[in-house]
TISEKE-747302 format. One line per field, with one value per atom (N, C-alpha, C): residue number from 1; residue in one letter; x negated, y, z. Coordinates in Angstrom, 2 decimals, decimal comma. Last residue first. Layout:
pos [NUM  ...]
code [A  ...]
x [X  ...]
y [Y  ...]
z [Z  ...]
% end
This chain:
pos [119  119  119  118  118  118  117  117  117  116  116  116  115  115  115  114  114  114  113  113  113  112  112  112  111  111  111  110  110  110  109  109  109  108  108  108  107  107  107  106  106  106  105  105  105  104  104  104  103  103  103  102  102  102  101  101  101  100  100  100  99  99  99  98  98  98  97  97  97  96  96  96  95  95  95  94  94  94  93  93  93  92  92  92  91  91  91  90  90  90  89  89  89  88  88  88  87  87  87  86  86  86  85  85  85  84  84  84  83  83  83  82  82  82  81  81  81  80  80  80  79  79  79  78  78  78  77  77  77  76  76  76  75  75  75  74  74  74  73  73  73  72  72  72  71  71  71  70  70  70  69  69  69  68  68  68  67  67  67  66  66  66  65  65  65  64  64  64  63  63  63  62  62  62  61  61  61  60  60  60  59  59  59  58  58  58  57  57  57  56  56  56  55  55  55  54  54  54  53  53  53  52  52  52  51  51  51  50  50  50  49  49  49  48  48  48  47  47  47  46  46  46  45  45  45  44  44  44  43  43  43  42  42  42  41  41  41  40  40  40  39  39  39  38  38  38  37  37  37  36  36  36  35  35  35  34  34  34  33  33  33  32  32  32  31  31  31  30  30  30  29  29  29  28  28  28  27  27  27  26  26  26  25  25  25  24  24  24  23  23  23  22  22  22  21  21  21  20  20  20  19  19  19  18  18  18  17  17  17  16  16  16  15  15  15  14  14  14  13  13  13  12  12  12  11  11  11  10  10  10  9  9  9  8  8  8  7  7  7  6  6  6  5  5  5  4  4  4  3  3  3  2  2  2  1  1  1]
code [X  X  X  X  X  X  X  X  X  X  X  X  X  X  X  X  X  X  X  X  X  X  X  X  X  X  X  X  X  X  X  X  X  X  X  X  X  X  X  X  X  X  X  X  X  X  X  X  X  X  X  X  X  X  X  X  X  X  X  X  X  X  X  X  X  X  X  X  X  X  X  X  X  X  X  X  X  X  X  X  X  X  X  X  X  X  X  X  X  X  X  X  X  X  X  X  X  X  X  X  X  X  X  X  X  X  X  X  X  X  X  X  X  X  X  X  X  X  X  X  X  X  X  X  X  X  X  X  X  X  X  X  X  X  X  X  X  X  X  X  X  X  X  X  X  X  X  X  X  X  X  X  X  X  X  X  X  X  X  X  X  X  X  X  X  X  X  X  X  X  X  X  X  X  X  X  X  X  X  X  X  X  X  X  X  X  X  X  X  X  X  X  X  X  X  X  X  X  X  X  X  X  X  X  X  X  X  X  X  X  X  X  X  X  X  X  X  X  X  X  X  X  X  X  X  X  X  X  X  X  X  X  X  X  X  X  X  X  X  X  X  X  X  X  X  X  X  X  X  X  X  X  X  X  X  X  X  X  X  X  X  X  X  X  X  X  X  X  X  X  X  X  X  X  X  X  X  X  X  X  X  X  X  X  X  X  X  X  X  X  X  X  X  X  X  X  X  X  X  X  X  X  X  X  X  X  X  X  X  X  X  X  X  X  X  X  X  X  X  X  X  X  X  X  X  X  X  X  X  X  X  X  X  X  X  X  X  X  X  X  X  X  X  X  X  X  X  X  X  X  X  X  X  X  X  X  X]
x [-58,50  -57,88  -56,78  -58,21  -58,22  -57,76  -57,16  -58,56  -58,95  -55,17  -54,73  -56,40  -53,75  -54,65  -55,04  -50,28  -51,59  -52,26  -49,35  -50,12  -50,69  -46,63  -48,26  -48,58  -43,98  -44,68  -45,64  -43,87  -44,10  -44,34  -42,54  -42,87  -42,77  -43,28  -42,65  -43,37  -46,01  -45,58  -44,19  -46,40  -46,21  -45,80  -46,82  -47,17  -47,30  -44,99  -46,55  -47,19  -42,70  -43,52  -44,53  -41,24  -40,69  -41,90  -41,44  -42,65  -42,37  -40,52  -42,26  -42,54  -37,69  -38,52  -39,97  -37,70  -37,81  -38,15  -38,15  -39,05  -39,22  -35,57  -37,29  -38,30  -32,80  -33,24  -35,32  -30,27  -31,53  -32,40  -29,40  -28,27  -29,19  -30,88  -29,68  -28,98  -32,76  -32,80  -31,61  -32,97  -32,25  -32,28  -34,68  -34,78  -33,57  -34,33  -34,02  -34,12  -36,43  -35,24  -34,96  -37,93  -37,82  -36,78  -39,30  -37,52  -37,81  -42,40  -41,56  -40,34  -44,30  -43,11  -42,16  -46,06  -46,69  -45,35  -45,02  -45,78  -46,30  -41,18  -42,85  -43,90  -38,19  -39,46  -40,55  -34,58  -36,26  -37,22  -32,59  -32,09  -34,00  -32,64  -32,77  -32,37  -31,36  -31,90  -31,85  -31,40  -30,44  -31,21  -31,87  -32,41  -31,45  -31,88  -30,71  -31,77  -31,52  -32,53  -31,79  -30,37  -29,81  -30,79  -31,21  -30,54  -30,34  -35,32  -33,37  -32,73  -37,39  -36,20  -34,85  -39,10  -38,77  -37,58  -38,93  -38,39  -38,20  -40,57  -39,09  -38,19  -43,19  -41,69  -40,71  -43,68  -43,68  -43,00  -43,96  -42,71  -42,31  -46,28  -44,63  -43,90  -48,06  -48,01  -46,20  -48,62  -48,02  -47,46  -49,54  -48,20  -47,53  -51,79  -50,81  -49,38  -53,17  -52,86  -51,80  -53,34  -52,26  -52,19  -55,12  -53,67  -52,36  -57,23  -56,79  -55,16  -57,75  -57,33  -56,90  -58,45  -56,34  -56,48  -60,58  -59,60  -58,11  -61,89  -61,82  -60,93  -60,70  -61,35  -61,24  -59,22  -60,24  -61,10  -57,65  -57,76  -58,69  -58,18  -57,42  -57,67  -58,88  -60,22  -59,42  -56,78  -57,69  -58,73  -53,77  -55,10  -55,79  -52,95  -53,37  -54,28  -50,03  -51,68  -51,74  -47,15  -47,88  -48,99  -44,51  -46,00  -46,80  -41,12  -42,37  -43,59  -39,15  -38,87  -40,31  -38,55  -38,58  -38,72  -40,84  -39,88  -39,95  -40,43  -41,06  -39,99  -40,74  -39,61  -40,59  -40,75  -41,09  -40,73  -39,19  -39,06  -39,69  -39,08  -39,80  -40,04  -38,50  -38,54  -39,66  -39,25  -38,29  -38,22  -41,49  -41,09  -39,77  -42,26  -41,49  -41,47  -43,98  -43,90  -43,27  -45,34  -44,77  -44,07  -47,32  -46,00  -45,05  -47,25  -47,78  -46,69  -45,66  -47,16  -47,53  -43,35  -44,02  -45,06  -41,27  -42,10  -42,57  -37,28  -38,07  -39,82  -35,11  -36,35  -37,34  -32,28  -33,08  -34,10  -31,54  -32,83  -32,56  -29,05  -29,26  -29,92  -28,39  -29,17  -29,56  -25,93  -27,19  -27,08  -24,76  -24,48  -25,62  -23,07  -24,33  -24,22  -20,30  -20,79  -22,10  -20,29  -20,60  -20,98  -18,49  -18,30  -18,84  -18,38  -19,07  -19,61  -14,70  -15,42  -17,13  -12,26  -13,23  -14,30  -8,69  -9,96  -11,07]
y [186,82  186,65  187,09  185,24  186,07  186,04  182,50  182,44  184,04  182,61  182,08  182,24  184,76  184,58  184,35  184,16  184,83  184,05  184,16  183,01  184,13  186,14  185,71  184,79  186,35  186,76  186,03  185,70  187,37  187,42  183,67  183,83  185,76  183,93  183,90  184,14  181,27  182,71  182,88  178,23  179,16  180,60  177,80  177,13  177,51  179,10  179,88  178,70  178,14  177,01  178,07  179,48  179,80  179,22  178,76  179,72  180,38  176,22  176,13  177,48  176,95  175,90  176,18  178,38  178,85  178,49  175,86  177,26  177,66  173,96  173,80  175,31  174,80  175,37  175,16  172,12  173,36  173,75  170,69  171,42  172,91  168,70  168,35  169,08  170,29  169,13  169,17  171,68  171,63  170,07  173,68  172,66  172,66  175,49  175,62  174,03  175,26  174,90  175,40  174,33  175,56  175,34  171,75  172,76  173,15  171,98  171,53  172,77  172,93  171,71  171,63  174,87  173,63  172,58  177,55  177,16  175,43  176,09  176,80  176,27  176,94  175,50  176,59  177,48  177,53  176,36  176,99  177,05  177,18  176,48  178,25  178,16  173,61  174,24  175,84  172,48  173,54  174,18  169,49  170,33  171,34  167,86  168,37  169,54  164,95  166,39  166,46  164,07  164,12  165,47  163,24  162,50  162,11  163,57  164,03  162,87  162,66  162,96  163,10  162,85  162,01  162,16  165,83  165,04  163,79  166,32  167,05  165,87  164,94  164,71  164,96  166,19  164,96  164,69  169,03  168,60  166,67  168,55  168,98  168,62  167,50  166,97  166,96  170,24  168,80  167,68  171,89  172,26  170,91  170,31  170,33  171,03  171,56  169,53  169,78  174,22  173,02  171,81  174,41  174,79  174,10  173,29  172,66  173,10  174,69  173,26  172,83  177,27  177,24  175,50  177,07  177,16  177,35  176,05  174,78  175,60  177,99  177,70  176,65  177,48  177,89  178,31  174,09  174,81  176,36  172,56  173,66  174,65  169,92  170,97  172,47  170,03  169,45  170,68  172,15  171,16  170,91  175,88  174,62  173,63  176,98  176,80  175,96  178,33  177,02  177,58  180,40  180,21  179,27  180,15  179,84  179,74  179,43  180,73  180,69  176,95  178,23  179,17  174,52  174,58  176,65  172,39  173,85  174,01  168,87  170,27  171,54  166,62  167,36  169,01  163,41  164,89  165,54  160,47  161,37  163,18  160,24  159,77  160,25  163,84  162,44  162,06  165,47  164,32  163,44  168,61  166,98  166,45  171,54  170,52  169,40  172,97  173,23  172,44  171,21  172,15  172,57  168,02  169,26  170,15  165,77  166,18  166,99  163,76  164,92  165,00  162,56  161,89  163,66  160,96  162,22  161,49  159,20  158,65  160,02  161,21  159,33  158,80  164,00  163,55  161,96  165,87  164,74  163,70  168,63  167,46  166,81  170,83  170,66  169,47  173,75  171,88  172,01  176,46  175,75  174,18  178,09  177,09  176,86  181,50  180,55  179,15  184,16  183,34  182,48  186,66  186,19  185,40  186,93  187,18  187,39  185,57  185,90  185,97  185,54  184,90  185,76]
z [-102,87  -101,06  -100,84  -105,90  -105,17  -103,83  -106,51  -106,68  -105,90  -108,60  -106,91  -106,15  -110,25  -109,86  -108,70  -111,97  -110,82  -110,94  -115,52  -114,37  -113,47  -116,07  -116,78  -114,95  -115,00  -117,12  -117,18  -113,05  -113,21  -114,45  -110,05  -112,09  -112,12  -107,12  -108,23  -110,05  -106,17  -106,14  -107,45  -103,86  -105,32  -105,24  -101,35  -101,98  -103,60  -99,31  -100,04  -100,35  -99,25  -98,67  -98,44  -100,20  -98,96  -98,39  -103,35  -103,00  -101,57  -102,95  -103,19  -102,38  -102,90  -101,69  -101,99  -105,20  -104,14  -102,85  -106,94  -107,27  -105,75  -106,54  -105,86  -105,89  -104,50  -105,80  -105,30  -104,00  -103,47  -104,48  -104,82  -105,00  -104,43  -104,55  -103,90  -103,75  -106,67  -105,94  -104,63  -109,81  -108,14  -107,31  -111,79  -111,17  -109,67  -114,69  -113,09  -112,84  -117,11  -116,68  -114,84  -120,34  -119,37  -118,72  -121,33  -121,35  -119,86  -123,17  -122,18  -121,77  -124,94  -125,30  -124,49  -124,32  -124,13  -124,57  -124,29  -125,12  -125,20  -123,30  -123,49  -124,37  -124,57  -124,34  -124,23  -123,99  -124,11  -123,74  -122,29  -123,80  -124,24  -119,83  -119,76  -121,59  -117,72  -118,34  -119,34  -115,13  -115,76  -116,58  -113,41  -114,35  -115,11  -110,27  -111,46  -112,10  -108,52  -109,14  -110,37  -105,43  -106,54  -106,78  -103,09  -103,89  -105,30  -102,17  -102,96  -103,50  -101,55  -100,53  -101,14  -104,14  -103,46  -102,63  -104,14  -104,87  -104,32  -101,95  -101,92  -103,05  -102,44  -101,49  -101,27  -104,66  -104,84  -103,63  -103,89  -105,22  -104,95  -101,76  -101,42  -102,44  -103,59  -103,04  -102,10  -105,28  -105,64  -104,98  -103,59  -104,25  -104,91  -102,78  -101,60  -102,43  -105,51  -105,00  -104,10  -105,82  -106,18  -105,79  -103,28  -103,25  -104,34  -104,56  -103,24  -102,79  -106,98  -106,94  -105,61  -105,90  -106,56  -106,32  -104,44  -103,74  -104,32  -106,51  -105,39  -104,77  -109,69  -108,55  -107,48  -111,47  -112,07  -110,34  -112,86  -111,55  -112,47  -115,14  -115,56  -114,07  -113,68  -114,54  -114,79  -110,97  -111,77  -112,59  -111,10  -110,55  -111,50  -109,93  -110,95  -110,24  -108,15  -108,84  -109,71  -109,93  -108,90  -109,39  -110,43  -110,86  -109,95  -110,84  -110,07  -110,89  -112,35  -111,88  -110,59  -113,68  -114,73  -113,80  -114,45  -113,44  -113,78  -117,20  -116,53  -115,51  -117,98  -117,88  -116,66  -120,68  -119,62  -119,30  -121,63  -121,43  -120,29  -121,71  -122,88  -122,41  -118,39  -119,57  -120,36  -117,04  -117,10  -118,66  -115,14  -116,75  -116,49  -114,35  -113,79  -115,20  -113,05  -113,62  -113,79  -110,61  -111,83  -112,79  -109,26  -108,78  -109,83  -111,65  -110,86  -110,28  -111,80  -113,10  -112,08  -111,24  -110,64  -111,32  -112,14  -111,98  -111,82  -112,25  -112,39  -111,61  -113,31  -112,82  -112,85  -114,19  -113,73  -113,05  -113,81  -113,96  -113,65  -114,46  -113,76  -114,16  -116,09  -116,30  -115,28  -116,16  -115,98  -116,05  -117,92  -117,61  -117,14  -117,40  -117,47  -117,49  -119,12  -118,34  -118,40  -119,41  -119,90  -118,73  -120,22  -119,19  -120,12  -122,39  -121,49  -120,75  -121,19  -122,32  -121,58  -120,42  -119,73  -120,68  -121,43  -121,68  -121,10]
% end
């Protein structure tokens, strides 16, 4: 016996819907994408230059997703402060965090939100 050894299941999303770089809903459920920091949009932005960077971070999730066959959520057993299951995201078996931050569309997860607003 392999002491240790744990399967992951992951979650084959139905109808996934894009909120932000960060971000997907399916159904009732919204899920953290667990290994990326995105900008922010809208009022949460804290400058015209994170809001312009998240829109286009949104804008890539929303086609990558689109494009896939298949989006798979692996989730970490956690929820963030906001409700949502902390999870590896994979889209056709490609891991999105790292598509974002190959894009410099996101930076890795460091604990705490950067500051997209610096040069």
């Amino acid at each position: 016996m392999l002491a240790g050894l744990f399967l992951i299941a992951g979650l084959l999303l139905a109808e996934p819907t894009v909120i932000d770089g960060d971000t997907l809903r399916d159904g009732a459920e919204r899920y953290r994408v667990e290994n990326l920091d995105a900008p922010e949009i809208g009022r949460r932005a804290r400058c015209p230059e994170e809001r312009a960077l998240g829109e286009a971070a949104r804008r890539a999730v929303v086609r990558m997703v689109a494009g896939a066959e298949r989006v798979e959520a692996i989730p970490t057993g956690r929820r963030d402060r906001y409700g949502r299951v902390v999870a590896r995201i994979e889209l056709d078996g490609r891991d999105l965090g790292e598509a974002l931050i190959a894009q410099r569309l996101a930076r890795p997860w460091r604990g705490r939100s950067s500051n997209f607003c610096e040069a």
